[in-house]
C-alpha positions as CSV (number, residue, x, y, z in Angstrom):
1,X,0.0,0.0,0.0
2,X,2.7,2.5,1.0
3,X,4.6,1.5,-2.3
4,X,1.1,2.5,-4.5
5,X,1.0,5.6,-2.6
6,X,4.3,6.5,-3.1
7,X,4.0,5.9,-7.3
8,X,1.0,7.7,-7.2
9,X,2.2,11.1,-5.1
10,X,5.3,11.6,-7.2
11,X,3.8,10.6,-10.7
12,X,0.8,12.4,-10.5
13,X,2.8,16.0,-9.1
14,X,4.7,15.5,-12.0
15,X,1.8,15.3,-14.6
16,X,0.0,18.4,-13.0
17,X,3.3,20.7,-12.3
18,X,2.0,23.2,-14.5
19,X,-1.4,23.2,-13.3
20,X,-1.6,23.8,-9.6
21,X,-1.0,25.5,-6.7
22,X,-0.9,29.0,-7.2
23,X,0.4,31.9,-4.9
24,X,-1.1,34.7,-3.5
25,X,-2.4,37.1,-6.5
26,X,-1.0,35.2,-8.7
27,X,-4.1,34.0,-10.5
28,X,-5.8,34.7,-13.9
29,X,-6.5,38.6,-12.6
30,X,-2.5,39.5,-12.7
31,X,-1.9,42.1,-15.6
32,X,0.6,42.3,-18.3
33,X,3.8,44.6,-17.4
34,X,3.7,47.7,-18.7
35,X,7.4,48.5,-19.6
36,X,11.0,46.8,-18.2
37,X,9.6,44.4,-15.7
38,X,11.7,44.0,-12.2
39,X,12.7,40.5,-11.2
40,X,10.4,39.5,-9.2
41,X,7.5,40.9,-11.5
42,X,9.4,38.5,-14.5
43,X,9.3,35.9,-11.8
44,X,5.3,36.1,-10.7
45,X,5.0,36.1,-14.3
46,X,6.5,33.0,-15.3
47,X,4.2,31.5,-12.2
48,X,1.2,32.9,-14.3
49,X,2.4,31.1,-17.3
50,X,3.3,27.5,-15.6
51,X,-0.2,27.1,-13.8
52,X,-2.1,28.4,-17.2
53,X,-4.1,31.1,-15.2
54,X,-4.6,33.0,-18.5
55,X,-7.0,30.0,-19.0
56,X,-10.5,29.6,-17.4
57,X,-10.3,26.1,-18.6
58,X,-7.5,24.1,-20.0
59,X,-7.0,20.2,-20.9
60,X,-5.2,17.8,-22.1
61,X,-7.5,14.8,-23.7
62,X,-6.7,11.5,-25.8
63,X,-7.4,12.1,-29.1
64,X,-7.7,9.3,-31.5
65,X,-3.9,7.3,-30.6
66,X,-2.8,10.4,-29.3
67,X,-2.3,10.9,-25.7
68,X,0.4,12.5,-23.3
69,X,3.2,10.0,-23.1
70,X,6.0,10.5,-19.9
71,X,8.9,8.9,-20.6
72,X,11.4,7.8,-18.0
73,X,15.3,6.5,-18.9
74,X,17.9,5.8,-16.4
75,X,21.2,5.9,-18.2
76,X,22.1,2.4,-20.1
77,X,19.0,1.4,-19.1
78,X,15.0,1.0,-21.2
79,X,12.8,3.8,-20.6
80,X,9.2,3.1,-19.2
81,X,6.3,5.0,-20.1
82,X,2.9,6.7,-18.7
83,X,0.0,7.9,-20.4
84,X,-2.5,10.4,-19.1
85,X,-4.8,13.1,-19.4
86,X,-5.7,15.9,-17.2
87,X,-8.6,18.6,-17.2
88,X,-8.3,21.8,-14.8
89,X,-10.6,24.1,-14.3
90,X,-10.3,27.6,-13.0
91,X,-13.5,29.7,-13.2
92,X,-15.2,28.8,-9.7
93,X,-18.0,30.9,-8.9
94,X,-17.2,30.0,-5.1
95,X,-14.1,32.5,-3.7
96,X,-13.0,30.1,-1.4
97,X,-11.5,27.7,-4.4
98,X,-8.6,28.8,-7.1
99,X,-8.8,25.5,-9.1
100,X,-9.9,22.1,-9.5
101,X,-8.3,19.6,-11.4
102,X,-8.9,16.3,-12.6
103,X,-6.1,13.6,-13.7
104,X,-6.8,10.3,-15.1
105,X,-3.8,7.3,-15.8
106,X,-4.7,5.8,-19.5
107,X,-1.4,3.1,-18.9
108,X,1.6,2.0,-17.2
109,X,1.8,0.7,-13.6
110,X,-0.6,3.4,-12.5
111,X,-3.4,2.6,-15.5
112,X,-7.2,2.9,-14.2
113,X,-5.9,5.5,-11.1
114,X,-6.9,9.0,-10.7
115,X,-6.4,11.9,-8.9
116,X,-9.0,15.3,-7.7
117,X,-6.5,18.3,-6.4
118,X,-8.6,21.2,-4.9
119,X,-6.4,24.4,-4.3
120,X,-7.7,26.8,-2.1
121,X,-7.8,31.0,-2.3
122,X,-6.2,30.7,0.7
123,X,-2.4,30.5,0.3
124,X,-1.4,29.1,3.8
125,X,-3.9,26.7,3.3
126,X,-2.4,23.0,1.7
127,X,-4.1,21.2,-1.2
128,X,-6.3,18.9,-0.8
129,X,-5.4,15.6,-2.9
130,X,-7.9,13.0,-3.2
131,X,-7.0,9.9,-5.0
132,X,-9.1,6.5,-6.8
133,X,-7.0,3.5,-6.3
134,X,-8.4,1.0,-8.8
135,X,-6.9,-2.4,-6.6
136,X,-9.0,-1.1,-3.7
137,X,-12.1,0.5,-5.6
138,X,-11.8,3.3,-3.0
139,X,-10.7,6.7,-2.7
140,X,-7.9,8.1,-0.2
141,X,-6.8,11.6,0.7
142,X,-3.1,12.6,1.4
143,X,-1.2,15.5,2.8
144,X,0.5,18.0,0.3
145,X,3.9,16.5,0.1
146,X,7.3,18.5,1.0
147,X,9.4,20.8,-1.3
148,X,12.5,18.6,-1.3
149,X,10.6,14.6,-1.9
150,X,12.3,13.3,-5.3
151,X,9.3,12.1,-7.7
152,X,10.1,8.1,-7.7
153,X,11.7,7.4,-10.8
154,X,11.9,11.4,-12.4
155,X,14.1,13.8,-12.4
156,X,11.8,16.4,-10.3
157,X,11.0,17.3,-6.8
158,X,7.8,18.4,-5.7
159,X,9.2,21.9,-5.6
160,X,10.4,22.4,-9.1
161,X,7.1,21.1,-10.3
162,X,4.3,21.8,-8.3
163,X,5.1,23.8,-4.2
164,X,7.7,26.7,-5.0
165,X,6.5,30.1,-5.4
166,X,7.7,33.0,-5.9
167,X,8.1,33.8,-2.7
168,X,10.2,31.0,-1.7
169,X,13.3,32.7,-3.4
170,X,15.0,35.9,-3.8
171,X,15.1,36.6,-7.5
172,X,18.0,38.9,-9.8
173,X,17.6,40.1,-12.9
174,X,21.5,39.0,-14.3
175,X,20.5,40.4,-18.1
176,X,18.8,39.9,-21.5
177,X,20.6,37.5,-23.8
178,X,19.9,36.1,-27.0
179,X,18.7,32.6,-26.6
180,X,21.7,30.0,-28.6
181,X,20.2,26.2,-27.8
182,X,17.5,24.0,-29.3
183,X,16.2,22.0,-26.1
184,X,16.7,18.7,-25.1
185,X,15.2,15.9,-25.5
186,X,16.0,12.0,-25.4
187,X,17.4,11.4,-28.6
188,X,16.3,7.5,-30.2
189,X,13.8,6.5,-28.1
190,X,10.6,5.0,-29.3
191,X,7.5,3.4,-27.2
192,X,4.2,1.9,-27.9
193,X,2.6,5.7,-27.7
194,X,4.9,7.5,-28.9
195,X,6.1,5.8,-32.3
196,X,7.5,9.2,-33.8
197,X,8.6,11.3,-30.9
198,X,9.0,15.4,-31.6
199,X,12.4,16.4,-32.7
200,X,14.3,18.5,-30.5
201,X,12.8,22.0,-30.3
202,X,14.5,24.7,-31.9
203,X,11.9,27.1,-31.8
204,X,13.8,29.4,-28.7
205,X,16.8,29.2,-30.5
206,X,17.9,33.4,-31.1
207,X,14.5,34.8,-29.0
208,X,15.4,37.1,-26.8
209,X,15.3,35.8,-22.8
210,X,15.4,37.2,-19.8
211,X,18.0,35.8,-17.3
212,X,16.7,35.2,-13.7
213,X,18.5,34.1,-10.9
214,X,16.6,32.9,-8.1
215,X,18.2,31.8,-5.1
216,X,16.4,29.7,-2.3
217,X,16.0,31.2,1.2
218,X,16.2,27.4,2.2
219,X,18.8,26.6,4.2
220,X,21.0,23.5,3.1
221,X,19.3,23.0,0.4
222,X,19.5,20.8,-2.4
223,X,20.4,23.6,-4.9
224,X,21.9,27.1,-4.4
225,X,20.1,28.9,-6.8
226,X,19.1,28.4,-10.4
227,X,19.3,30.6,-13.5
228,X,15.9,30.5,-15.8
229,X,16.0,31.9,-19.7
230,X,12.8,33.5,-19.9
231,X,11.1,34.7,-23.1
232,X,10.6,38.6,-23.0
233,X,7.4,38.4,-24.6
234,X,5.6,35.8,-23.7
235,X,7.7,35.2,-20.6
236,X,7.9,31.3,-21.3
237,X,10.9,30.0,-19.5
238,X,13.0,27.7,-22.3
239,X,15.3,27.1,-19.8
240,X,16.1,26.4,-16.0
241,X,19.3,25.2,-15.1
242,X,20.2,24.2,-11.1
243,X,23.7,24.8,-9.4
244,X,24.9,23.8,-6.0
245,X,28.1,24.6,-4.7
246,X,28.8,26.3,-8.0
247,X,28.3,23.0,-10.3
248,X,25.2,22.8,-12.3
249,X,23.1,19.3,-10.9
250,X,20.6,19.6,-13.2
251,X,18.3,21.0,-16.1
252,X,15.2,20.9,-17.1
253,X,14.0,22.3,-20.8
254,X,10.4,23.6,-21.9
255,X,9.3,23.4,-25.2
256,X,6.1,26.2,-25.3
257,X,3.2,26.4,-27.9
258,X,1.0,29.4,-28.4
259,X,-2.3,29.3,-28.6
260,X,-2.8,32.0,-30.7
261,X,-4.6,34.6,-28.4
262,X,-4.6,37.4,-27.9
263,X,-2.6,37.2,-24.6
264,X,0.6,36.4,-25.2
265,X,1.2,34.2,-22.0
266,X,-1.6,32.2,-23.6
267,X,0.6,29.1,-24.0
268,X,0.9,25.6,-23.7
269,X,3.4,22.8,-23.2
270,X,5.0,21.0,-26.5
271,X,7.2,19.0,-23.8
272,X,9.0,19.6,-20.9
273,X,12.4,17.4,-20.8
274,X,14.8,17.1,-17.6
275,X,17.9,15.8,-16.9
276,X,19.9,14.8,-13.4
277,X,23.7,15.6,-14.7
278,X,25.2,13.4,-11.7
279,X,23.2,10.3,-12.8
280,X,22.4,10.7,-16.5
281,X,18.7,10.0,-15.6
282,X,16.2,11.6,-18.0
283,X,12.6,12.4,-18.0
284,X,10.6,13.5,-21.0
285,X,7.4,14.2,-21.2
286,X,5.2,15.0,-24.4
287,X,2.0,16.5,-25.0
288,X,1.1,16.0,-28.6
289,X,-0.7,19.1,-30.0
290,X,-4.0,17.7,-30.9
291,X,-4.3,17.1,-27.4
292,X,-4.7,20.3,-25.8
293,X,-8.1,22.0,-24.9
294,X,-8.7,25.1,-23.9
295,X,-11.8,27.1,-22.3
296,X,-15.4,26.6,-24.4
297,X,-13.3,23.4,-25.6
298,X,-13.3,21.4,-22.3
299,X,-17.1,21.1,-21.7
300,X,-17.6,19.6,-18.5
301,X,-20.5,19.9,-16.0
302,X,-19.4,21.3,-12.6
303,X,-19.7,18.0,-11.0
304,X,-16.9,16.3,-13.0
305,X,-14.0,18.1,-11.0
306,X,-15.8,15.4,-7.9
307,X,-14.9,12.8,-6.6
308,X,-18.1,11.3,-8.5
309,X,-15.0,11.3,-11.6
310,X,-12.9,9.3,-10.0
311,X,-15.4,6.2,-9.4
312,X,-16.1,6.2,-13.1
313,X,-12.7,5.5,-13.6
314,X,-13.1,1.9,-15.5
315,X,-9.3,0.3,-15.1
């Protein structure tokens, strides 16, 4: 039981990174910037983009033999794969919620389990995480999980992906650069959903970024600070990379899609790829583009962000 729970915490975070917990005024109200934005304005920003606030609905779906596919490959080792999909919703007449969101596991060792995460208005209060475990036909709730817990068998922690806010570092703005990389990816591999994976993403490559440094107010922490390469328009981040004791541990890419709104911080992922440089682990995970919903597109009633969801869940 304790294993299930563990897969399910760390694999689940890592589908809805982008999509939860939001800090305080951080939400779909926060306005443009009107001229040179300060760090930590470029920094509440990029918050905005990663949990899709610019959205009142957004989702990712399975369409026809397309699905979001999360790849996992420890160095000389196979990868192993996860398919899911994921609807949020952010346009809750009731001020007490922010969001809810709904995840559902298509395949892999978690196929047939889903997930409800309710965040609250309140910013000192936790998530609430309420989760259908297909061996047990039941539902179980568990605690928000710390900053530092390492997703079982990712590159992430719970904080790069899902906890951190803005306010949970100092932020510098170091200068604007031209942006000289396409972004990573894992080069050769091929599984059952993903037959013709996306070629690296060279899209970035010469866009002008922005280059924040954030350092953690943490003490003894598992990284010093990191440096992010955020888009000047759009403020997408391409890049964060993660130093400790002066050596960069690790970096995790993000290949953005725009939606074609008016807003340009109206995005939405491509793929996000990371990589632990001490190990040579890798994580990939892709979101094909005929996937992604947005607003009138995800049309749900109000009681499918319910535990009622999960129970329909058919494994």
């Amino acid at each position: 039981m304790l294993r299930i729970r563990a897969l399910v915490i760390c694999a689940l975070s890592m589908l809805l990174a982008p999509m939860s917990q939001a800090a305080t005024l951080i939400d779909k109200h926060l306005p443009y910037p009107q001229g040179k934005p300060s760090a930590e304005q470029i920094a509440e920003q990029v918050f905005f983009v990663n949990q899709f606030h610019v959205y009142d609905r957004y989702a990712i779906v399975k369409s026809g033999k397309s699905i979001t596919v999360i790849i996992n490959k420890p160095k000389g080792s196979r990868p192993t794969t996860l398919t899911v999909e994921r609807y949020k919703r952010n346009d809750w007449s009731d001020p007490k919620i922010r969001s809810k969101e709904v995840a559902i596991f298509r395949s892999g060792k978690l196929k047939g389990t889903g997930m409800l995460i309710v965040d609250y208005a309140d910013d000192s209060k936790p998530q609430s995480y309420s989760i259908w475990l297909p061996a047990l036909r039941k539902i179980r709730r568990f605690a928000q999980p710390p900053h530092d817990d390492a997703w079982g068998g990712t590159d992430f922690t719970f904080g790069d992906v899902i906890l951190r806010k803005p306010f949970h570092e100092t932020h510098q703005l170091v200068g604007t650069e031209t942006f000289k990389d396409c972004l990573g990816t894992i080069p050769g591999v091929k599984v059952k959903w993903l037959p013709n994976p996306p070629a690296s993403s060279c899209k970035p490559k010469g866009k002008q970024v922005y280059k924040l440094k954030s350092t953690t107010k943490r003490k003894n922490w598992w990284y010093d600070h990191r440096i992010g390469y955020v888009d000047v328009e759009t403020f997408a981040d391409y890049r964060t990379e993660y130093f400790k004791g002066g050596k960069k541990v690790k970096v995790i890419d993000r290949d953005w899609v725009s939606a074609g709104k008016r807003d340009p911080r109206a995005l939405y992922w491509g793929y996000w790829y990371g990589k632990n440089l001490k190990t040579g682990h890798e994580t990939w995970a892709v979101v094909p583009r005929s996937v992604n919903r947005i607003d009138g597109q995800v049309a749900k009633p109000d009681d499918f962000w319910s535990k009622k969801s999960l129970r329909k869940i058919k494994r």
